[in-house]
C-alpha positions, 0 to 999 in steps of 0.5 A, spaced: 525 492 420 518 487 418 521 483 425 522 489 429 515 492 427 511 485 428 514 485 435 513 491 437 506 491 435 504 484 439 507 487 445 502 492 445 497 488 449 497 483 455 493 479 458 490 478 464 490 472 469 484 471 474 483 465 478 486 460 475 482 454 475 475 457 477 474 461 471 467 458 471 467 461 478 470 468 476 463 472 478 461 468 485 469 471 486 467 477 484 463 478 490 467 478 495 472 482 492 467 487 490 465 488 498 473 487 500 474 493 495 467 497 496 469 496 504 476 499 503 474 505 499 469 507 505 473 505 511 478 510 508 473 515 505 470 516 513 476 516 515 479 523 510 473 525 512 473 525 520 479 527 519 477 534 515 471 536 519 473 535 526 477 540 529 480 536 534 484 531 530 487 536 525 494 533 529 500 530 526 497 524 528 492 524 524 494 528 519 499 521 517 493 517 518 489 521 512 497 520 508 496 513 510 488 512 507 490 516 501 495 511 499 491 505 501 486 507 496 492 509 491 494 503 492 487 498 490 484 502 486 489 501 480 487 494 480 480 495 481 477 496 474 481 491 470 479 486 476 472 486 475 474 485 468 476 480 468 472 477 473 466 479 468 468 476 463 468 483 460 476 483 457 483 480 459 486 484 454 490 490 456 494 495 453 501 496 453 501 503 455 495 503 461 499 497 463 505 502 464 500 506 468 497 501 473 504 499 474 506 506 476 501 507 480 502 500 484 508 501 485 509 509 487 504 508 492 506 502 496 512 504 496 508 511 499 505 507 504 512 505 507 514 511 507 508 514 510 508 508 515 516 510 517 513 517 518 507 515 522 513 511 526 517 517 528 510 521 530 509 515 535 517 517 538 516 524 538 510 523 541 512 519 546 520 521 547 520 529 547 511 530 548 512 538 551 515 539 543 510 534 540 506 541 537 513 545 535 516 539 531 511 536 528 507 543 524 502 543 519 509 545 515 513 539 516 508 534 515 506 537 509 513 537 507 514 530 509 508 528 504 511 531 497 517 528 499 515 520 500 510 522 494 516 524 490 522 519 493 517 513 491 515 516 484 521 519 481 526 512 482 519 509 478 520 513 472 528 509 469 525 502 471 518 504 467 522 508 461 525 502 459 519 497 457 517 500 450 523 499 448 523 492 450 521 486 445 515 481 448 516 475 444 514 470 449 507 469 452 503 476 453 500 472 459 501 476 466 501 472 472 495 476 476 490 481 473 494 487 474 501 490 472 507 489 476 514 490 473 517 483 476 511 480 472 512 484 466 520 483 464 519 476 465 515 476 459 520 480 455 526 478 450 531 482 450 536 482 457 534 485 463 539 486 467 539 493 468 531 492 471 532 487 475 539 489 478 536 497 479 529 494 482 533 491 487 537 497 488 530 501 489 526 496 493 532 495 498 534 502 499 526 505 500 524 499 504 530 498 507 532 504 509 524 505 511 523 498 516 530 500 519 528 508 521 521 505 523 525 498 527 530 504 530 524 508 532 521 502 537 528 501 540 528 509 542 520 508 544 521 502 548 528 505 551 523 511 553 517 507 556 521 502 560 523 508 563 516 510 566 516 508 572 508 506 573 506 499 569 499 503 567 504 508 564 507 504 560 501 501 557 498 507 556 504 509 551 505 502 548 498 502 547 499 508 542 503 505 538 498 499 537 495 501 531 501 503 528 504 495 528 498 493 525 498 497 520 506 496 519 506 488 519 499 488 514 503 491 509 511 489 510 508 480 511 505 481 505 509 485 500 515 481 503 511 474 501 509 476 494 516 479 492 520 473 495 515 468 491 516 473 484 524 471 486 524 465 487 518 461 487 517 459 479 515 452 481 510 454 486 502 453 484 499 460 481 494 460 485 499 462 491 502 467 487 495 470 485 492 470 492 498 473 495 498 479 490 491 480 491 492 480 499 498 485 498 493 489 495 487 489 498 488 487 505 491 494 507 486 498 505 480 494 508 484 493 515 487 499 517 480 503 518 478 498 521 484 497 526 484 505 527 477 505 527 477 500 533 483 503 537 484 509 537 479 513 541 477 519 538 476 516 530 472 511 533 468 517 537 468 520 530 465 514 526 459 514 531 458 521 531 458 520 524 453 514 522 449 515 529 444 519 532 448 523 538 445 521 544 447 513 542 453 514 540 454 518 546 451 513 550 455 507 546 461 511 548 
């Protein structure tokens, strides 16, 4: 009982790694993350906001696109605090149960964005496939629907995995591999057999993931099908055009997460440093380069970021 109680007691705080090896270069760091985070915030904060006030993209376009900058920021601002706390120097130590929330959070939302992202995709094939009933298919209704749903599909799978943590002994090093909470980083720590979390994450990751890349693959096929039936070459680039933003959004999210989950796997003997610059580019990337590619290559929210941080007359002018 006394073993039991000291074990339970030593896994109730971890530590956090910031950059290994320039621990006396953490506050030069901290820079230029904090303007990669700042910058997401705002980018994504703009956008909700051009989206709500502006009557003429209250769309099933950019009501995706406003899902998508919700779950960008759901995804980074988890990880924000205890960044800075690290890069700081103010404390690497974190609790059992925060890290049981952080991890929620990472987790539920990048698998909210994919969900989001698929949903984005069969926009651009209703949009693009049957556009006389764009309007009707997609109402305020159902795309409300499909939001609760991509929250609660990623959310609910979540709560087995991370139910079975406090139950788990950590005797072995407390030391997390990044300076947030991931469920593959978290059980490598723990004594005790994990079977079950290993076998039904993958489970989760492949059906949620998989079954979101394959909707979004099978979409293109049908979008392509569709365009190369148009007969005009201008007519044809001006509906893959369309699509443009989307593809971006779909390879910064998917490269990343594919890349930080394949060195978890199978990459114990690969440098620290990749492991750790992979997981904060899965993290940060997304959100800071969304805006910044819907901002560019779609007209009416570029129009909306003019109208908003320019006088009208220049920001007609510069359109």
């Amino acid at each position: 009982m006394a073993t039991l109680n000291s074990s339970n007691s030593l896994s109730s705080t971890f530590y956090l790694t910031g950059i290994p090896g320039y621990e006396e270069f953490h506050h030069w760091i901290s820079i230029p993350f904090c303007l990669l985070y700042l910058g997401g915030i705002m980018g994504n904060c703009t956008i909700l906001h051009i989206v709500r006030r502006d009557p003429r993209l209250h769309e099933p376009m950019y009501y995706f696109l406003a899902m998508l900058s919700l779950t960008d920021m759901g995804m980074s601002i988890p990880t924000m605090l205890s960044l800075f706390r690290v890069l700081w120097s103010i404390s690497r130590e974190i609790q059992f149960n925060i890290c049981v929330v952080q991890m929620f959070f990472i987790h539920t939302f990048s698998f909210t964005e994919s969900s989001v992202l698929l949903a984005m995709a069969l926009d651009r094939y209703v949009a693009i496939c049957h556009p006389l009933r764009y309007v009707t298919i997609l109402t305020p209704r159902l795309i409300t629907k499909i939001g609760i749903a991509a929250f609660l599909r990623s959310a609910l799978p979540m709560i087995p995995l991370l139910a079975r943590l406090p139950f788990f002994p950590f005797c072995h090093s407390h030391i997390l591999s990044h300076s947030y909470c991931l469920h593959q980083d978290i059980i490598c720590l723990a004594c005790a057999d994990t079977k079950f979390n290993v076998i039904y994450g993958m489970i989760v990751i492949t059906m949620l993931w998989g079954m979101d890349s394959l909707g979004i693959f099978v979409s293109y096929v049908f979008i392509l099908h569709s365009v190369l039936k148009i007969s005009s070459r201008e007519g044809r680039f001006k509906s893959l055009n369309t699509c443009a933003s989307h593809i971006c959004a779909v390879l910064i999210l998917y490269v990343p997460m594919i890349g930080l989950s394949i060195i978890h796997r199978f990459g114990k003997h690969s440098s620290p440093l990749s492991l750790i610059l992979m997981g904060h580019i899965y993290l940060l990337v997304p959100p800071v380069l969304n805006p910044i590619i819907y901002s560019v290559k779609t007209k009416q929210i570029r129009q909306g970021v003019l109208h908003l941080f320019l006088p009208q007359k220049i920001s007609s002018a510069v359109i």
